[in-house]
C-alpha positions, 0 to 999 in steps of 0.5 A: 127463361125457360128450356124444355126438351121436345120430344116426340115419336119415341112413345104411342102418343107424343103430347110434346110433339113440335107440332102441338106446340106450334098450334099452341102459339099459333092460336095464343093472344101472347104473339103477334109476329112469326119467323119460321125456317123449315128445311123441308115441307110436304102438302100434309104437313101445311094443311095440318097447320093451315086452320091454325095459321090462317086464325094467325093471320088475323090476329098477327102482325107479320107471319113469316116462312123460309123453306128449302127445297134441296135433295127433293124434300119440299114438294110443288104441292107444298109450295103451292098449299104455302102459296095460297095461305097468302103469308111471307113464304120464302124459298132458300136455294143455292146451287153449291152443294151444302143443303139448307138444312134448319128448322126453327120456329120463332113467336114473338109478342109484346112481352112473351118470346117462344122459341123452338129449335130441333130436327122438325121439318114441316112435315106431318110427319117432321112435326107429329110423327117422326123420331125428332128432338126439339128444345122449347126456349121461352123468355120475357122481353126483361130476360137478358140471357134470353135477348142476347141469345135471340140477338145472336140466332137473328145476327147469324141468320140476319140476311134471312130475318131481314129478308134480303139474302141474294139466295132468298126468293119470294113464293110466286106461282112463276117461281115454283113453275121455275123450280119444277121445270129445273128439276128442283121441287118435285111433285108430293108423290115423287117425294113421298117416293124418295123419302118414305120408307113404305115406298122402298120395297127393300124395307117391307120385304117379307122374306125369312131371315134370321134378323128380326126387327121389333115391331113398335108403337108409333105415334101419329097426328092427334085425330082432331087436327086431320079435318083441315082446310083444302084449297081446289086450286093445287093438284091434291095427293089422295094417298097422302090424304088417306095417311094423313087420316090414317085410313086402312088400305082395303084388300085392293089396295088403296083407293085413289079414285072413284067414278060417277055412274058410268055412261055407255060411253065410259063403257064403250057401247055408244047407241046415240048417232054423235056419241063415238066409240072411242075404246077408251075411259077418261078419268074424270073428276069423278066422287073425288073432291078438289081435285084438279082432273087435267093434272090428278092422274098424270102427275099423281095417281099413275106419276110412277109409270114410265111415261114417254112421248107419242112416237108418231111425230103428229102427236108430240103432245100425247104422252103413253104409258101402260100400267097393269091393271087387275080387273074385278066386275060385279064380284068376279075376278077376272085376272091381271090386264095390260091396259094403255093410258094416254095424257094430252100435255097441251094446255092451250086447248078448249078441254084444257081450259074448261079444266075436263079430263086430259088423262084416259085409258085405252080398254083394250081386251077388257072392252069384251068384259065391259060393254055391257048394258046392265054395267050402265050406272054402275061406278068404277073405283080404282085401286093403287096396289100397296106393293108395287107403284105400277099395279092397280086394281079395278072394281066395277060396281053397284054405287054404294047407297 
């Protein structure tokens, strides 16, 4: 038997990170079965395994996965990244207060057993980047000690290895429907909200003090495990996507949103006899790729807004919300406007069906700076303000070539 200690996030670069030892057994000829439990999962921590468990799952005999969901640490996202990666997933919950809180990874072969128990959840960030402790334990199937110290974690956690604990639930898309609905699993940028310390503007004050915390290296995902596999089918988190590849935010903000050419009816200058001027934009799908527009706006991009149903009773499916939006035409700073949103909840009409846009900005004052021809084939890229989930910049301009 061998026991190694993990440790990562400590140094720059934590070439024992959980999650490189992960992608190690995952692609390695000495396993064929996997038991994982995590306490927690985020979209950006299955994407960054998902290459890597789906070449598993070729080769393998059985894949499986227990997930928590308590104190909003897995996301709807999460779940359904899980779900379409088509292994055992399984989601532990119970209503009394202790949480599911373990996180061990088990790889098992005809000779070889590898076994990793630590503090890594299955998070980008749990596995490659956060301050996290792990032993690595690895025997062969003649190593007494090391059987009878399987054979202890399996009888603890027997009712979840054999998969028939009363608490267990299998991953469906109706069980994560459920999940939500209750308030249990939250969208990926409401859990982002709640656990990333970026999003707290407390512990990025820059007010002038006496206490000073060092600045200090950090380590972050390995640049080559960045490219992964996407599946169109959930609702993708763009600023987890721009984390996730370390990308900078630009002085505006990070980009959550880039247009096609606008059309004179984006810009409200209708000069056809149908074409209606509606004083407002949808958010269409855009440059964007693999997104899904009828749900990317409202639960992502503007999902921090106070959003509160059509007071006039006629329209109970429409939801409002206003954001204030900086607006920047063709290099000219036109200062800061309050604009209207509006989302069409209803999922039982044709537009909903046809997947188009169900999420559209009323222009308001700032018609006056955009219903103009030379705007025409231009594009309209929206930026989220780093400092305050409920400010954005607009930029209007020339398509880049």
């Amino acid at each position: 038997m061998t026991i190694n200690f993990l440790g990562q996030g400590f140094e720059a670069e934590s070439p024992n990170s959980t999650g490189n030892y992960l992608i190690r057994n995952f692609s390695s000829d000495r396993f064929n079965r996997f038991f994982g439990m995590s306490a927690f999962a985020s979209v950006a921590g299955v994407r960054v395994l998902s290459e890597h468990i789906l070449r598993a799952k070729a080769n393998f005999e059985s894949l499986s996965l227990v997930v928590g969901v308590d104190q909003e640490g897995t996301s709807r996202e999460a779940l359904n990244e899980l779900l379409n990666l088509d292994i055992g997933t399984y989601v532990f919950y119970q209503k009394e207060p202790p949480i599911f809180h373990p996180k061990i990874y088990l790889f098992e072969g005809s000779n070889d057993r590898s076994l990793i128990v630590g503090s890594s959840n299955l998070t980008a960030r749990g596995i490659f980047e956060n301050v996290e402790s792990s032993v690595l334990i690895e025997f062969n199937r003649e190593d007494q000690a090391g059987n009878e110290f399987l054979n202890e974690l399996k009888s603890y956690y027997s009712g979840l290895f054999n998969l028939n604990d009363p608490n267990l639930f299998r991953l469906t898309s109706d069980l994560i429907s459920r999940f939500v609905n209750k308030g249990i699993v939250p969208t990926e940028s409401s859990r982002r909200a709640k656990h990333d310390k970026k999003a707290n503007p407390r512990q990025n004050s820059t007010e002038q003090d006496d206490f000073v915390i060092p600045a200090r290296s950090t380590s972050r995902i390995p640049r080559g495990l960045r490219s992964r596999p996407r599946t169109d089918s959930v609702v993708v988190s763009v600023i987890e996507e721009l984390e996730l590849q370390n990308t900078e935010a630009t002085q505006n903000g990070i980009l959550v949103w880039q247009s096609g050419p606008l059309t004179e009816r984006d810009l409200n200058i209708p000069t056809g006899s149908n074409t209606n001027n509606t004083g407002s934009m949808l958010f269409k799908k855009g440059l964007l790729e693999g997104i899904d527009q009828r749900h990317y706006f409202r639960e992502e991009v503007f999902s921090s807004l106070p959003w509160a149903s059509d007071p006039e009773s006629q329209y109970p499916h429409l939801e409002r919300a206003t954001a204030f939006f900086r607006v920047i035409v063709m290099g000219t700073d036109h200062g800061v406007f309050s604009m209207s949103l509006t989302h069409n909840t209803r999922t039982d009409t044709k537009t909903y069906e046809q997947k188009n846009s169900m999420t559209s900005i009323s222009w308001g004052s700032v018609k006056a700076l955009i219903a103009k021809e030379e705007l025409i084939g231009k594009s309209a890229s929206l930026f989220r303000v780093t400092s305050s989930t409920n400010e954005f910049t607009l930029v209007i301009e020339a398509l880049a070539s």
